[in-house]
BALUMDREN-515049 format. One record per residue (C-alpha): chain; x, y, z; residue in three letters; residue number from 1. Coordinates in nm, 4 decimals. Example, Ala and Ser with C-alpha at 12.3 -4.5 7.8 and 13.67 -1.06 7.14 Angstrom:
  unit        xx        yy        zz  code  pos
     A    1.2300   -0.4500    0.7800   ala    1
     A    1.3670   -0.1060    0.7140   ser    2
//
This chain:
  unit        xx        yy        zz  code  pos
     A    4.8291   -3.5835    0.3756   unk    1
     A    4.9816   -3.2600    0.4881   unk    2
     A    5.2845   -3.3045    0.2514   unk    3
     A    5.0515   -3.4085   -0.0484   unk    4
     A    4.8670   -3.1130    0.0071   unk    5
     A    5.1708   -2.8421    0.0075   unk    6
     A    5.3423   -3.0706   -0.3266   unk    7
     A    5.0137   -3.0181   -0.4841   unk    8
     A    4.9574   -2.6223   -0.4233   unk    9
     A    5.3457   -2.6173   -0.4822   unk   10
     A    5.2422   -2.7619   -0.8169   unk   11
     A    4.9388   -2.4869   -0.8696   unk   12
     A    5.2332   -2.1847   -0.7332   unk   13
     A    5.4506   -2.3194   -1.0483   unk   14
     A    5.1353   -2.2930   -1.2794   unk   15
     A    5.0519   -1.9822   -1.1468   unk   16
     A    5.3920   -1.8367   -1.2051   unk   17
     A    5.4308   -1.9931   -1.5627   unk   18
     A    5.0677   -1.7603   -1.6254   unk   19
     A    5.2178   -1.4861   -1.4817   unk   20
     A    5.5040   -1.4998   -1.7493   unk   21
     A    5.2602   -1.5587   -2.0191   unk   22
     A    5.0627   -1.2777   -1.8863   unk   23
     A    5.2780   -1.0173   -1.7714   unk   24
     A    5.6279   -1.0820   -2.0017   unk   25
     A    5.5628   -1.2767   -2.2790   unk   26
     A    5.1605   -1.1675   -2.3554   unk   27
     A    5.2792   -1.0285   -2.7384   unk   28
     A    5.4377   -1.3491   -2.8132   unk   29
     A    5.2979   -1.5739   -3.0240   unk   30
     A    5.3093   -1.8484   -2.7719   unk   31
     A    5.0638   -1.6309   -2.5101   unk   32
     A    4.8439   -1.4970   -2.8156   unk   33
     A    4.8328   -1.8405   -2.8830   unk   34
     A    4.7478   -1.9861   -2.5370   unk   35
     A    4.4663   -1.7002   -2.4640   unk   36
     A    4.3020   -1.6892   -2.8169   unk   37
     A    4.4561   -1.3853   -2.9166   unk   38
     A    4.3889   -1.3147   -3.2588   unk   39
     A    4.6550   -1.0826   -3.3713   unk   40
     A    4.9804   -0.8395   -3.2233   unk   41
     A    4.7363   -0.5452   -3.2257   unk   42
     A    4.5036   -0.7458   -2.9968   unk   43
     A    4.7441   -0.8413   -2.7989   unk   44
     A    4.9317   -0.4754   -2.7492   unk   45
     A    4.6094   -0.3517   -2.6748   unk   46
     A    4.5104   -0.5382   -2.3632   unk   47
     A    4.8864   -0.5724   -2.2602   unk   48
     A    4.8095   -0.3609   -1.9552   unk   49
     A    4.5272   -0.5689   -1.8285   unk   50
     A    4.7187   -0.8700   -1.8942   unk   51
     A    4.9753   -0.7496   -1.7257   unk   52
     A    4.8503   -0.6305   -1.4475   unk   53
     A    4.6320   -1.0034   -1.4211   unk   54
     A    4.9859   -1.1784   -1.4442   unk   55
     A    5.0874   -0.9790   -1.1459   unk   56
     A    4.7848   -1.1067   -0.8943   unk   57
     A    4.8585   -1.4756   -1.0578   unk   58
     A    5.2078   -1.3896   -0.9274   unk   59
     A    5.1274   -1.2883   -0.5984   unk   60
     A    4.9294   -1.5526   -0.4983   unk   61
     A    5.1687   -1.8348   -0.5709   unk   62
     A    5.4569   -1.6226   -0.3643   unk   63
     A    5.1390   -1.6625   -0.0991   unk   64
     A    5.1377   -2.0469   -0.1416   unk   65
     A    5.5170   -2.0508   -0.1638   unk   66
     A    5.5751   -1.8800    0.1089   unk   67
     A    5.2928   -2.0552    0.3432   unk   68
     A    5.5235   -2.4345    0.2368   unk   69
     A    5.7973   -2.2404    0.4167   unk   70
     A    5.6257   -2.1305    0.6817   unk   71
     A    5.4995   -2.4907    0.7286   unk   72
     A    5.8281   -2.6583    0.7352   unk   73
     A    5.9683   -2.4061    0.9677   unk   74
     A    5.7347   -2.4824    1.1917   unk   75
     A    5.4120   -2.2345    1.2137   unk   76
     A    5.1718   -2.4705    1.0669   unk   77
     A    4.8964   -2.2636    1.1484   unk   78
     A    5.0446   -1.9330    0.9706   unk   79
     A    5.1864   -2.1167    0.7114   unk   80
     A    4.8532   -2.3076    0.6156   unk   81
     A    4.6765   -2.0352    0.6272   unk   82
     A    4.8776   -1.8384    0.3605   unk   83
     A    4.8832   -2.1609    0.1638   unk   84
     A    4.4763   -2.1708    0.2472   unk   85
     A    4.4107   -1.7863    0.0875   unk   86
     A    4.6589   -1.8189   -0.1564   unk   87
     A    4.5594   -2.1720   -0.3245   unk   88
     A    4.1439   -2.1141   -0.2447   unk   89
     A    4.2268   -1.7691   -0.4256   unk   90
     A    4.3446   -1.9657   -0.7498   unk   91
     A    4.0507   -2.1800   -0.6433   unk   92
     A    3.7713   -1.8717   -0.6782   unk   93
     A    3.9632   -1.7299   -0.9666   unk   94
     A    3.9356   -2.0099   -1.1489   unk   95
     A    3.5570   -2.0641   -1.0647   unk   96
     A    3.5074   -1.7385   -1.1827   unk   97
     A    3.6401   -1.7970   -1.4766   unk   98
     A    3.4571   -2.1185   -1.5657   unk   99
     A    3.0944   -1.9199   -1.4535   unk  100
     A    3.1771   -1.6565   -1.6556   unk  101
     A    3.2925   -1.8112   -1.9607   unk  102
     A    3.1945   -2.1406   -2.0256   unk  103
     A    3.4233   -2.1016   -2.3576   unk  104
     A    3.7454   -2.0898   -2.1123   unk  105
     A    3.6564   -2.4496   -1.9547   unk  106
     A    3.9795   -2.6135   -1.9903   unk  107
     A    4.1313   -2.2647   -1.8491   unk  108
     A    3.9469   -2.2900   -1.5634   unk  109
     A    3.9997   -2.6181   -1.4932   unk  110
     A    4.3785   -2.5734   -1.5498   unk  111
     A    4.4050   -2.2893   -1.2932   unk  112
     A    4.1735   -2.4678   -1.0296   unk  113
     A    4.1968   -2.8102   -1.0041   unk  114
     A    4.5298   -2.8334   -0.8455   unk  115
     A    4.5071   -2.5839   -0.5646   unk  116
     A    4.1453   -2.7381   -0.5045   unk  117
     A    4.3329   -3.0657   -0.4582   unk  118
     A    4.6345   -2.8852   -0.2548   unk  119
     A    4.3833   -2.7672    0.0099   unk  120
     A    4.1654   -3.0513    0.0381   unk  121
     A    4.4239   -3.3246    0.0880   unk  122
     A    4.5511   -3.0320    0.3438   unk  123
     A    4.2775   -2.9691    0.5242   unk  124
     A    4.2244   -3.3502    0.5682   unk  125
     A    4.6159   -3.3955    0.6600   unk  126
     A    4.5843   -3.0909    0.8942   unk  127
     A    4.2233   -3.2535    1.0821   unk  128
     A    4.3913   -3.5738    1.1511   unk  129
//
C-alpha cells in the first residue's frame, strides 16, 4: 500500500504542477481563462499577480510530495512520509477550502483533492501495517 500511496500523491504533484503552469505562466491564455472562468484578457491581467503568486504555493507543495517519494525510496521513510504527509494533506485542505467556500468550484475542488486524499490514505494504511 505504501507504493500505491506515493504513485497516487505522485499523480496529485503532476496535477499540482500542471495548475501551477496554468496559474503562474500561462493564466492570460485562453486555455487558463478558460479553465478558471475567466471572462476576458482584462480579467485575467488583472488578477495575474494573485494567480501567480497561488501557482507558486501549488508548486511548492508538489516539490514537497516529490521530494518526500525520494526521500522514501532512499530510505528515511519517516522523513520522507512526512513531507509527502504535509505536502499531499496541504492539497487536501486547499482543496476543502475551496469546495466550502465555493460550492460553484465543486469539480475544482474535487480535482485538486481527491488524489492526494487517496495518496495519504492508502499511505497511512501501507505505513500501519
Amino acid at each position: 500500500m505504501v507504493v500505491v500511496g506515493l504513485a497516487l500523491a505522485a499523480l496529485a504533484a503532476l496535477v499540482h504542477v500542471y495548475i501551477f503552469w496554468l496559474e503562474s505562466i500561462a493564466w492570460t491564455g485562453e486555455k487558463a481563462r478558460a479553465t478558471f472562468g475567466l471572462r476576458s484578457a482584462e480579467e485575467a491581467e488583472t488578477t495575474r499577480a494573485l494567480a501567480f503568486n497561488q501557482g507558486f504555493y501549488n508548486l511548492f507543495l508538489a516539490v514537497a510530495v516529490v521530494v518526500g517519494i525520494i526521500v522514501v525510496a532512499a530510505g528515511s521513510t519517516a522523513v520522507g512520509a512526512t513531507l509527502v504527509f504535509t505536502g499531499a494533506g496541504s492539497m487536501v485542505a486547499a482543496g476543502l477550502v475551496l469546495l466550502l467556500s465555493d460550492r460553484s468550484k465543486t469539480s475544482a475542488a474535487l480535482k485538486q483533492l481527491v488524489l492526494p486524499l487517496l495518496g495519504v490514505v492508502a499511505l497511512a494504511i501501507g505505513l500501519a501495517a
